[in-house]
C-alpha positions as CSV (number, residue, x, y, z in Angstrom):
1,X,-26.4,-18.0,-5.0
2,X,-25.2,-16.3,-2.1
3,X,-21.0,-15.5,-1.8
4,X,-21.4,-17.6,1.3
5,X,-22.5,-20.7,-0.4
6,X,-20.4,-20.2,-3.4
7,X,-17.5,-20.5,-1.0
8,X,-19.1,-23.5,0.6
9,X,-18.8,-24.9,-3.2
10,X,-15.2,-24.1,-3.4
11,X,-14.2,-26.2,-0.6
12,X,-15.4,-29.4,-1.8
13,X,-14.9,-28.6,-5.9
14,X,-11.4,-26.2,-5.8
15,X,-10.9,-23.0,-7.4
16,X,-13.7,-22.6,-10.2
17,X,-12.7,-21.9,-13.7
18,X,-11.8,-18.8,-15.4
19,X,-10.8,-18.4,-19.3
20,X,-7.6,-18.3,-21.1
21,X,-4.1,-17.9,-19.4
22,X,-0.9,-18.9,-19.8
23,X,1.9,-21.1,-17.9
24,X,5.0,-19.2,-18.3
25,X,8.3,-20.5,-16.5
26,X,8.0,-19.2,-13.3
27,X,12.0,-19.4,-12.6
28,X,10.8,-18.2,-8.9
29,X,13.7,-20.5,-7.4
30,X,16.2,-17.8,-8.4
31,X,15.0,-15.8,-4.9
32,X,12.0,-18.3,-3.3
33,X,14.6,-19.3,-0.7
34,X,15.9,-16.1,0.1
35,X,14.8,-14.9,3.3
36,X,13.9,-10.8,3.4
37,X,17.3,-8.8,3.9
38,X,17.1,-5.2,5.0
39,X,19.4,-2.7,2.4
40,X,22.0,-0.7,4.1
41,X,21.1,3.2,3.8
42,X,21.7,4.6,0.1
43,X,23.9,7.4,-0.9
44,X,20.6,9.4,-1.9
45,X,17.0,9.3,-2.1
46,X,14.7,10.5,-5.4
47,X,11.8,10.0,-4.3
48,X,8.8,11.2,-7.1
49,X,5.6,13.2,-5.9
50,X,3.7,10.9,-8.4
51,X,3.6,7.5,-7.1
52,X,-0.1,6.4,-7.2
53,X,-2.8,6.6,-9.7
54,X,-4.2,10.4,-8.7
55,X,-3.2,13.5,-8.4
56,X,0.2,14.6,-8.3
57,X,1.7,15.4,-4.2
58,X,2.0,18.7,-3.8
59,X,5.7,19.4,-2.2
60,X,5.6,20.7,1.2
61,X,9.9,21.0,1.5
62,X,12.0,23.2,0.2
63,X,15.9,22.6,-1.2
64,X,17.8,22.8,2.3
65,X,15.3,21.7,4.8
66,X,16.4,19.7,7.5
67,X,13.7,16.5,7.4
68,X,13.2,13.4,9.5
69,X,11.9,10.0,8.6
70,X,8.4,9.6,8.3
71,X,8.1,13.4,8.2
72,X,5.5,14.6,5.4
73,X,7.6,15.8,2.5
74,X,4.7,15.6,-0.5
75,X,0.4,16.3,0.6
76,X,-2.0,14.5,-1.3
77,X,-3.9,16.6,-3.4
78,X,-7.4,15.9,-4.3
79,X,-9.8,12.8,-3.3
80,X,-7.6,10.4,-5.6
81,X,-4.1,11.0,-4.2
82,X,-1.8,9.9,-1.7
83,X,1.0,11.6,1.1
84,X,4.4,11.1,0.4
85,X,6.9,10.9,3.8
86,X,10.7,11.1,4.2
87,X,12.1,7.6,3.8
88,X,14.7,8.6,6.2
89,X,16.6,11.8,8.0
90,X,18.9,14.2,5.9
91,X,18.9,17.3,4.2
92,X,16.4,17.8,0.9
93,X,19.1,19.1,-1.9
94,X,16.6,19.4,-4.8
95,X,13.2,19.6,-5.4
96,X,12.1,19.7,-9.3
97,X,12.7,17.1,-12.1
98,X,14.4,13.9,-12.3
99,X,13.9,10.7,-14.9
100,X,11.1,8.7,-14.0
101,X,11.1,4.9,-13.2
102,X,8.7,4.4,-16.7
103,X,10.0,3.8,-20.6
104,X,9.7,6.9,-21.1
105,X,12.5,8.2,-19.3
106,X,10.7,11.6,-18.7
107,X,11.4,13.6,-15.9
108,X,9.0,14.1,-13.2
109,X,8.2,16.3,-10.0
110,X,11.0,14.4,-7.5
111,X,12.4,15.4,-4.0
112,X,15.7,14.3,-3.5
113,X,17.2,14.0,-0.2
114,X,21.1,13.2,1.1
115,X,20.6,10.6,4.2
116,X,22.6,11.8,7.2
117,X,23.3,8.6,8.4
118,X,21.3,8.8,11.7
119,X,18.0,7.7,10.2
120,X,16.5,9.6,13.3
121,X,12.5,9.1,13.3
122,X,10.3,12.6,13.6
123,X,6.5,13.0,14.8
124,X,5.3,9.2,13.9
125,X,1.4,9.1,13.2
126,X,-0.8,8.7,15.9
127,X,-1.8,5.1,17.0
128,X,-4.9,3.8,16.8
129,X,-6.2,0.6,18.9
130,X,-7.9,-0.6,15.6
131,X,-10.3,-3.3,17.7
132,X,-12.0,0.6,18.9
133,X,-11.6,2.2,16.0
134,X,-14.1,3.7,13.3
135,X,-13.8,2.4,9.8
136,X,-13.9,6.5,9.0
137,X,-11.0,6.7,11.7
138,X,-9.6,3.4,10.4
139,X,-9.5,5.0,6.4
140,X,-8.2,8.5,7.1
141,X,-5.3,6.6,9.2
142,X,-4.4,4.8,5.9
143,X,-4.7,8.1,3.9
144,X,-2.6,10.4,6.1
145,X,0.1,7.2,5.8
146,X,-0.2,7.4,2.0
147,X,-0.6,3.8,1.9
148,X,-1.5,2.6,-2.3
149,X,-2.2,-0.5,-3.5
150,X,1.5,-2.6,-3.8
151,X,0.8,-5.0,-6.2
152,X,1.8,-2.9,-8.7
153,X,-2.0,-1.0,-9.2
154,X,-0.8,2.3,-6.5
155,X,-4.3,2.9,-6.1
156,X,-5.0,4.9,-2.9
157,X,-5.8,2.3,-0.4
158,X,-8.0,4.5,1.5
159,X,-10.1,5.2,-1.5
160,X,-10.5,1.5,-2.0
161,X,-11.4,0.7,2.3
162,X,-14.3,3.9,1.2
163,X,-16.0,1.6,-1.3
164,X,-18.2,0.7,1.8
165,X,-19.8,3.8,1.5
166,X,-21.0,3.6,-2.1
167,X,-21.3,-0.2,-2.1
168,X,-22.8,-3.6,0.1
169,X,-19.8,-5.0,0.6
170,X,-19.1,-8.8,1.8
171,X,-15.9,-10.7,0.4
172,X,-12.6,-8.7,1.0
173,X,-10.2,-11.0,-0.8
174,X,-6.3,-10.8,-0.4
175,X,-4.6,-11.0,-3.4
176,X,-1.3,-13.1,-2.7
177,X,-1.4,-15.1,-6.0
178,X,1.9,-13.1,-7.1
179,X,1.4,-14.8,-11.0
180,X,4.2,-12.8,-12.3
181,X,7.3,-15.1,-12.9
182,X,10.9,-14.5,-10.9
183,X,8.5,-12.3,-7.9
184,X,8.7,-13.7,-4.8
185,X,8.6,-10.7,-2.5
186,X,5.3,-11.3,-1.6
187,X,5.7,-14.9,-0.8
188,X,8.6,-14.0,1.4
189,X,6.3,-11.3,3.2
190,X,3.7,-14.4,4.0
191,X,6.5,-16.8,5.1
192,X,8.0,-14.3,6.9
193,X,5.6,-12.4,8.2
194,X,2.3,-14.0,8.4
195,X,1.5,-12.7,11.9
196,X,2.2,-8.9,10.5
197,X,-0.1,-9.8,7.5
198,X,-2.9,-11.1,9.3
199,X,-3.0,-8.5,11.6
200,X,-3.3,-6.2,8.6
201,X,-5.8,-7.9,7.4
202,X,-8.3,-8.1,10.0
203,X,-7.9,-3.9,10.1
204,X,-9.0,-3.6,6.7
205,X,-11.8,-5.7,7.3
206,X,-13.0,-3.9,10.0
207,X,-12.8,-0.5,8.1
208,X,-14.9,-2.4,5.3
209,X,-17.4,-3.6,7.1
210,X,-17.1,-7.6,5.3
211,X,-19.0,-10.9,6.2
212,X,-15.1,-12.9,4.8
213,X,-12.2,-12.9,4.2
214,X,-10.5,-14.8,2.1
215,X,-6.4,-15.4,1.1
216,X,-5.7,-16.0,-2.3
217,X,-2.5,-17.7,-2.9
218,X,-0.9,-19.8,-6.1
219,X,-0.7,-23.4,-5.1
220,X,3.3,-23.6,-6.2
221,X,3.7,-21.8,-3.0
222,X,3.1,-23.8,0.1
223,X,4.9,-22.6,2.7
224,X,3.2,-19.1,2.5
225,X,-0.3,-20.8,2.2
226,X,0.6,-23.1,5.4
227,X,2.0,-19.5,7.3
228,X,-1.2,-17.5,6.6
229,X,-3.6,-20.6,7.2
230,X,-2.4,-20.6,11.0
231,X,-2.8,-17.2,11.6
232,X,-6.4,-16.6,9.6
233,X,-7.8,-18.8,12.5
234,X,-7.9,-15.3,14.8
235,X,-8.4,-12.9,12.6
236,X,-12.1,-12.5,14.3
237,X,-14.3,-13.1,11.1
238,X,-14.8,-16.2,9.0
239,X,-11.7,-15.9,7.0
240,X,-10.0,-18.6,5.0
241,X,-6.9,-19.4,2.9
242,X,-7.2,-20.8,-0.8
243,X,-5.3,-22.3,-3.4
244,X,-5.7,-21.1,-6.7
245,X,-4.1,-22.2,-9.7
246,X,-0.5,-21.5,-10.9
247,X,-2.2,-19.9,-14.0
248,X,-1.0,-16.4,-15.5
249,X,-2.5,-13.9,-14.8
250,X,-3.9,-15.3,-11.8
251,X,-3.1,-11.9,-9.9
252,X,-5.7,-9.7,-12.1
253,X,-8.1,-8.6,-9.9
254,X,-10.9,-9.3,-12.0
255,X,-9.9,-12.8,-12.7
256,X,-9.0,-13.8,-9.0
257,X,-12.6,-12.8,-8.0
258,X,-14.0,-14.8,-10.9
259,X,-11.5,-18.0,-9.5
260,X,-12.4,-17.2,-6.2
261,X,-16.4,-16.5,-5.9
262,X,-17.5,-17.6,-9.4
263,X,-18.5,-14.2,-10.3
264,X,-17.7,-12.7,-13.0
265,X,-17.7,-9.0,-13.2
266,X,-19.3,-7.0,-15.7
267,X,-16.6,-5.0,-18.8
268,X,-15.5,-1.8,-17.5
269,X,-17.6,-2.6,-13.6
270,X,-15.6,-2.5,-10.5
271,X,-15.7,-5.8,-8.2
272,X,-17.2,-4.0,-5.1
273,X,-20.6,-4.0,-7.3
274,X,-20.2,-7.5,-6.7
275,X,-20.0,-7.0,-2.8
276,X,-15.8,-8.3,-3.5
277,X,-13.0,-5.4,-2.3
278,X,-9.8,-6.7,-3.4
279,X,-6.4,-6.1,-1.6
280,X,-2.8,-6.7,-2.0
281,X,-0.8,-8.7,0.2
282,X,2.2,-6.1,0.8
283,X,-0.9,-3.7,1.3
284,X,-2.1,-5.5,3.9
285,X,1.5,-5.4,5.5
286,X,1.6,-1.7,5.4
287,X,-1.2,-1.1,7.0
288,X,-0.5,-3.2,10.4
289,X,2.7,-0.9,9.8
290,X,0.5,2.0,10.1
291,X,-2.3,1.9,12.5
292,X,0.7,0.0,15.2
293,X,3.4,1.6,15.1
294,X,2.6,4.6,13.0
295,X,4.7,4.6,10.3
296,X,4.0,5.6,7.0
297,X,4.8,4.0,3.6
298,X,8.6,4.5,3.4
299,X,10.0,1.2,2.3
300,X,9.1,-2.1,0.6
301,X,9.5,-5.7,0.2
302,X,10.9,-6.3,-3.5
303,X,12.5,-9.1,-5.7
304,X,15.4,-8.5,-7.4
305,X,16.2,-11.3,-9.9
306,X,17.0,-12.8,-13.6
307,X,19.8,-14.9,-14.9
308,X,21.7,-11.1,-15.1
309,X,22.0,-10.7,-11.4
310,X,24.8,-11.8,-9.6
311,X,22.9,-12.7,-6.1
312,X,19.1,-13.0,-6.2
313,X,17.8,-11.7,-3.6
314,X,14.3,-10.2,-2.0
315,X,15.6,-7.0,-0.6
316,X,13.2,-4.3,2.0
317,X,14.4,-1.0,0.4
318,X,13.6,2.7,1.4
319,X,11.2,4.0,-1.7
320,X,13.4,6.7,-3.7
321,X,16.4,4.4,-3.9
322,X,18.5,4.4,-7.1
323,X,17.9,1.0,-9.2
324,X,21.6,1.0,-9.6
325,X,22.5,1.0,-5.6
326,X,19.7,-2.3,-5.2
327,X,21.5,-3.9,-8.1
328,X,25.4,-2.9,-6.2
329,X,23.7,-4.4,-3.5
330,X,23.0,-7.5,-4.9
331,X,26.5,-8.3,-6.2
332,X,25.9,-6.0,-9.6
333,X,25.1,-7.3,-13.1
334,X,26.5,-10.3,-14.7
335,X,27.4,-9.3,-18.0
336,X,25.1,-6.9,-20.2
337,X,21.7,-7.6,-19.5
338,X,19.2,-7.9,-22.9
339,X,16.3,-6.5,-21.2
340,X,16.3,-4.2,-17.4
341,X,12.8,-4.3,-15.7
342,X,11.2,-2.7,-13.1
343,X,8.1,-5.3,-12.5
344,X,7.7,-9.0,-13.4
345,X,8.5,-9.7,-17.5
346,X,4.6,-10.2,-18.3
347,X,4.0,-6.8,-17.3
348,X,6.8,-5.0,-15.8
349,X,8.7,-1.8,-17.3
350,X,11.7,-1.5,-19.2
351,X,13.8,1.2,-18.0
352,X,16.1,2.9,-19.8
353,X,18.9,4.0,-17.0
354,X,19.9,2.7,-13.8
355,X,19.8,6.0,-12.1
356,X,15.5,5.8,-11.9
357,X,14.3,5.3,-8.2
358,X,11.9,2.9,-7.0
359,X,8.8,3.9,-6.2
360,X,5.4,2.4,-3.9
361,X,4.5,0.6,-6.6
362,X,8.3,-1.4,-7.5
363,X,7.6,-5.2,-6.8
364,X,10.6,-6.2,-8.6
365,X,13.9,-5.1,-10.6
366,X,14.5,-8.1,-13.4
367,X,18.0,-8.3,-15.2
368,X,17.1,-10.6,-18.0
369,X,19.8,-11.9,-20.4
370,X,19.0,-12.9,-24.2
371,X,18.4,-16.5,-23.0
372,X,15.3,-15.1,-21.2
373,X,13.8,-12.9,-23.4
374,X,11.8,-13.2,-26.3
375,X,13.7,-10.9,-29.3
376,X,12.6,-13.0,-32.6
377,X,11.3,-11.4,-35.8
378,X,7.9,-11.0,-36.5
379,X,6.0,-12.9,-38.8
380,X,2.6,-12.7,-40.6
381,X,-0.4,-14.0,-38.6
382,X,-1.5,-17.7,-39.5
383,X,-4.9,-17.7,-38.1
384,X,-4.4,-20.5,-35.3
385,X,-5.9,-18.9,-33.0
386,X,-3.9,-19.0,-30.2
387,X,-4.2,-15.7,-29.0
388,X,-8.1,-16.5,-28.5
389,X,-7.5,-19.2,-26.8
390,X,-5.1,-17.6,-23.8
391,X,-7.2,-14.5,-23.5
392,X,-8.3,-14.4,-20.1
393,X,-11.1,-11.7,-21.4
394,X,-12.0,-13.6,-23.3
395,X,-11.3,-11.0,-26.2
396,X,-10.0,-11.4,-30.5
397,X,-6.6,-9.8,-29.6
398,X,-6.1,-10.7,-33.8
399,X,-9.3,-8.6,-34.6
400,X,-8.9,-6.1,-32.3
401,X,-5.2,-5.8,-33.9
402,X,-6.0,-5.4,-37.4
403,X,-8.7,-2.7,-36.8
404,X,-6.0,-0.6,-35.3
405,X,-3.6,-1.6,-37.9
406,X,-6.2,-0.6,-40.4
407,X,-6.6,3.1,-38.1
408,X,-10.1,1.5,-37.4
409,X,-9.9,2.7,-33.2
410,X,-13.5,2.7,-33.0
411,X,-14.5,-1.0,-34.1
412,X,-11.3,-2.1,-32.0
413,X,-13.2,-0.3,-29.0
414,X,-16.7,-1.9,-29.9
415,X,-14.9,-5.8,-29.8
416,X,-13.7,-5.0,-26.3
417,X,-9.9,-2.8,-26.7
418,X,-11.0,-1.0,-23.2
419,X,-11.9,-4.4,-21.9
420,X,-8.2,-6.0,-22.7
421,X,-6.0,-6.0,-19.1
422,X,-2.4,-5.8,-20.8
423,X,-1.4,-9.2,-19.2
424,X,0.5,-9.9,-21.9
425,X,-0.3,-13.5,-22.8
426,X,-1.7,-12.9,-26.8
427,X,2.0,-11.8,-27.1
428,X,3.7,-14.7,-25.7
429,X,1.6,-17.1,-26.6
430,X,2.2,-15.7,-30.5
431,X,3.8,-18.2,-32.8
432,X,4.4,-15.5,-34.9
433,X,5.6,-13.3,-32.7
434,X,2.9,-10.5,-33.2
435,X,3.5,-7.4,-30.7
436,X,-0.3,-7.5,-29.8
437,X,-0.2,-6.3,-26.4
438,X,2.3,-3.3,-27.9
439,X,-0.3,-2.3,-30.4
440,X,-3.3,-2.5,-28.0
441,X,-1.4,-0.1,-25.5
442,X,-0.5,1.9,-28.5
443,X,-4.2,2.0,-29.5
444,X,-5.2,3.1,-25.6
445,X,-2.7,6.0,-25.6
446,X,-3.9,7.0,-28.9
447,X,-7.8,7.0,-28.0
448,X,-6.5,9.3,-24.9
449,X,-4.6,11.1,-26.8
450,X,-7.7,12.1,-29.3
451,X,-10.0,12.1,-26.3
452,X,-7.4,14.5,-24.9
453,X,-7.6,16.6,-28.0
454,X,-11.4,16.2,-28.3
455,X,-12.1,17.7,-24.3
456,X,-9.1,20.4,-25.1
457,X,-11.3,21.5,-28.5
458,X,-14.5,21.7,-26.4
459,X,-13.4,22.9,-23.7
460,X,-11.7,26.0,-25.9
461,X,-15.1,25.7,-27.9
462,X,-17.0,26.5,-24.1
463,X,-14.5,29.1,-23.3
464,X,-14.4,30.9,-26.4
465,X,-18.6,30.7,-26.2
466,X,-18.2,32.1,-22.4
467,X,-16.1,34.8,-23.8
468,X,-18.3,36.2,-26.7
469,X,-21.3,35.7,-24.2
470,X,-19.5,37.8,-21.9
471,X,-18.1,40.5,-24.3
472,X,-21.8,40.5,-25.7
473,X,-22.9,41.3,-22.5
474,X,-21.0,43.8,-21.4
475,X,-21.2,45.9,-24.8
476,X,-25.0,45.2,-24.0
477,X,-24.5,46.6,-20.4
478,X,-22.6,49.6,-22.2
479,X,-25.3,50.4,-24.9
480,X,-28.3,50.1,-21.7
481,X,-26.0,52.4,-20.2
482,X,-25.4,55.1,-23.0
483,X,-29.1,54.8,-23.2
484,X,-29.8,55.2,-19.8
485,X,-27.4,58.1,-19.7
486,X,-28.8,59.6,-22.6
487,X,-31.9,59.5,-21.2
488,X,-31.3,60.8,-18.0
489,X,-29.6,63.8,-19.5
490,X,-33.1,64.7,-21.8
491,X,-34.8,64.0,-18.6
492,X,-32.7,66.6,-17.2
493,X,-32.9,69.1,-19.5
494,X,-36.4,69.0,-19.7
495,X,-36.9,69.5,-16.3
496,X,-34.9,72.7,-16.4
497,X,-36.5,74.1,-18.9
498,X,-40.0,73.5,-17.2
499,X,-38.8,74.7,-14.0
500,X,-36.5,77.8,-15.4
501,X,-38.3,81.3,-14.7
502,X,-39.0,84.1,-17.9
503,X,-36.8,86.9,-17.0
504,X,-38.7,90.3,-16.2
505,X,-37.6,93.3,-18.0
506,X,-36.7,96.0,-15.3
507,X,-38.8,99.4,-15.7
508,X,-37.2,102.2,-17.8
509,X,-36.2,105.3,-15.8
510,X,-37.8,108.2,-15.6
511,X,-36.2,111.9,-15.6
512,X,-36.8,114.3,-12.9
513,X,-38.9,117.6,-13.2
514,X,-36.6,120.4,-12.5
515,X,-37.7,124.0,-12.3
């Protein structure tokens, strides 16, 4: 069955099923009603060279440069990369390490600029009339604005709009489900800014080449679904808005295609073998941003949110921006917060410091007090099955946990590990409070830690192979050459003494007669 007619099927029977999920509380009426409010400039900027999936940006600054906004302050390096640009005018005063926005706390390559206030725009990209552009001219605009994926993903957009290259595409689907409790950013961004969105939109369709398009959003939010379905009607393909259940994790791009289209795509397969290209909202946002007035990814859309912040609030905020100044902005922290997030509470980061920037990728910044979180001991497992039943992989997260308990990685990979999407819902649908998700990530970083260690030992393996061969060859190439000299010397010295002349005695004198 063609995409076409499975979407004719949609309208009359809804979204179709997909496996497991969960219904957390959303609690999205904290922000829903907040319209977008732009943040007043911060007192600094960190802003990380690794913000995408990819290759780190390579730093094109240097501590007391002058820079303006939008100019080019990180180049992408590599096919998977993407730019990084001055979120606003001022003077660069570092460029080397600073903590990263992850658990870990590590630092990471970061350029950190002072704002001078003026927020004067440089050299803006150049505009494209996107209605006369290529779909080459249309990617390499996203890819010098070092658009990424905003749902949280940061894959290079302009990798994702060259999947028409490698692939017969035909559905690209906009992913505005936004599953994650408290986010609302991108249901603000549709409300708000559905004209903006649609515009975007019909670009990336253009550059992709598709038959549809189609706007995935969760039914609980109806104001952005009403938005979007007025302005679909020009986007100048068939293109359509649908409802898709309130259902965790909704937003997994795997699982919306399956809700969507029906199809389900193949473990470890991308979803443009399917003919489906996948997109964020926010995504589409920054593109119209790009191609129309030329500016390149400097700012976001994000939630900020949790029964720990004094004023909920969706804030646009220029990427590099101190947690801590968002947070100020926002009235500051109730109390001690249990738990501080950077993401939704499903899938989002714990952080460890308020001094960690944003970054492309920042949909959210969650202050969650005890009452919110989920802090109980954990108990032996009692077999219900729960876990099972949730997983929208339709996975064993209880098998797959006691093979890496038991230091069994390779069984664990066999039942599907590589196949599991760290949505988180084995763990909260737990009645004993198992850390499944925890251990399966665990079990990930350890398989790359040993694949790691496994390419490092071949790789010395090759090199230390390379070098013998090449030591081996070159004391070959000296003992050929000894020989050859050797050889040429007896060569010589027979010649000589072929060539070399007897010498003639010289004739005895004689004496003189005398008388």
């Amino acid at each position: 069955m063609s995409l076409i007619s499975l979407s004719a099927l949609r309208r009359t029977a809804g979204a179709f099923a997909g496996r497991g999920g969960i219904h957390p509380e959303t609690r999205k009426y904290l922000s829903a009603d907040s319209p977008i409010e732009a943040m007043p400039l911060p007192s600094i900027l960190r802003v990380p060279l690794q913000q995408h999936i990819g290759a780190e940006a390579v730093p094109v600054v240097a501590r007391g440069d002058q820079v303006l906004k939008g100019q080019l302050i990180g180049k992408a390096r590599g096919p998977v990369s993407a730019n990084v640009h001055a979120p606003t005018s001022g003077k660069v005063i570092a460029v080397g390490y600073f903590a990263a926005p992850h658990p870990s706390g590590l630092p990471v390559s970061t350029i950190t600029i002072r704002p001078d206030g003026a927020d004067r725009w440089g050299a803006r990209l150049p505009r494209l009339v996107p209605e006369q552009a290529t779909p080459d001219e249309i990617a390499d605009h996203v890819k010098q604005a070092g658009i990424v994926g905003m749902g949280g993903a940061t894959f290079p957009s302009a990798v994702k709009l060259d999947l028409r290259k490698r692939f017969a595409l035909k559905t690209l689907i906009i992913n505005g489900a936004e599953c994650e409790p408290y986010l609302t950013c991108d249901d603000r961004l549709m409300r708000e800014f559905s004209e903006e969105l649609a515009d975007g939109i019909a670009i990336m369709a253009r550059a992709l080449g598709v038959e549809q398009v189609i706007v995935a959003i969760e039914s609980n939010k109806p104001q952005a679904i009403e938005a979007m379905q007025r302005r679909m009607l020009a986007i100048g393909c068939p293109a359509r808005v649908t409802r898709v259940p309130t259902l965790y994790p909704m937003g997994s791009e795997k699982h919306l295609v399956q809700a969507v289209t029906g199809l389900e795509t193949p473990a470890r397969a991308l979803t443009a073998e399917l003919g489906v290209v996948v997109h964020n909202a926010a995504t589409a946002y920054a593109v119209h941003l790009a191609l129309r007035y030329g500016e390149p990814l400097i700012s976001r859309v994000l939630t900020v949110s949790g029964f720990g912040v004094t004023r909920p609030a969706n804030v646009k905020v220029l990427i590099g921006t101190l947690v801590a100044e968002i947070l100020d902005h926002c009235g500051g922290l109730d109390g001690t917060p249990d738990r501080l997030l950077l993401g939704g509470p499903m899938m989002g980061l714990p952080i460890r410091s308020q001094r960690v920037p944003v970054i492309k990728g920042t949909n959210g910044i969650l202050a969650l007090q005890k009452s919110e979180t989920r802090r109980h001991r954990e108990m032996p497992c009692i077999r219900c099955g729960g876990c099972i039943k949730v997983c929208p992989c339709g996975l064993m997260p209880m098998e797959m946990h006691g093979m890496i308990q038991a230091g069994d990685l390779d069984k664990a990979v066999d039942i599907g590990l590589l196949d599991c999407v760290a949505c988180g819902s084995c763990s909260f649908n737990c009645p004993s409070n198992i850390q499944l998700v925890q251990s399966f990530n665990y079990a990930k970083g350890r398989l790359a830690f040993q694949q790691s260690q496994k390419h490092q030992q071949e790789e010395t393996k090759r090199l230390a192979e390379t070098r013998k061969a090449r030591m081996d060859a070159i004391a070959e190439a000296k003992r050929q050459a000894m020989a050859r000299r050797k050889a040429e010397m007896a060569a010589r010295k027979k010649r000589e003494a072929e060539t070399e002349t007897p010498a003639v005695p010289a004739p005895a004198p004689t004496a003189e007669r005398t008388g």
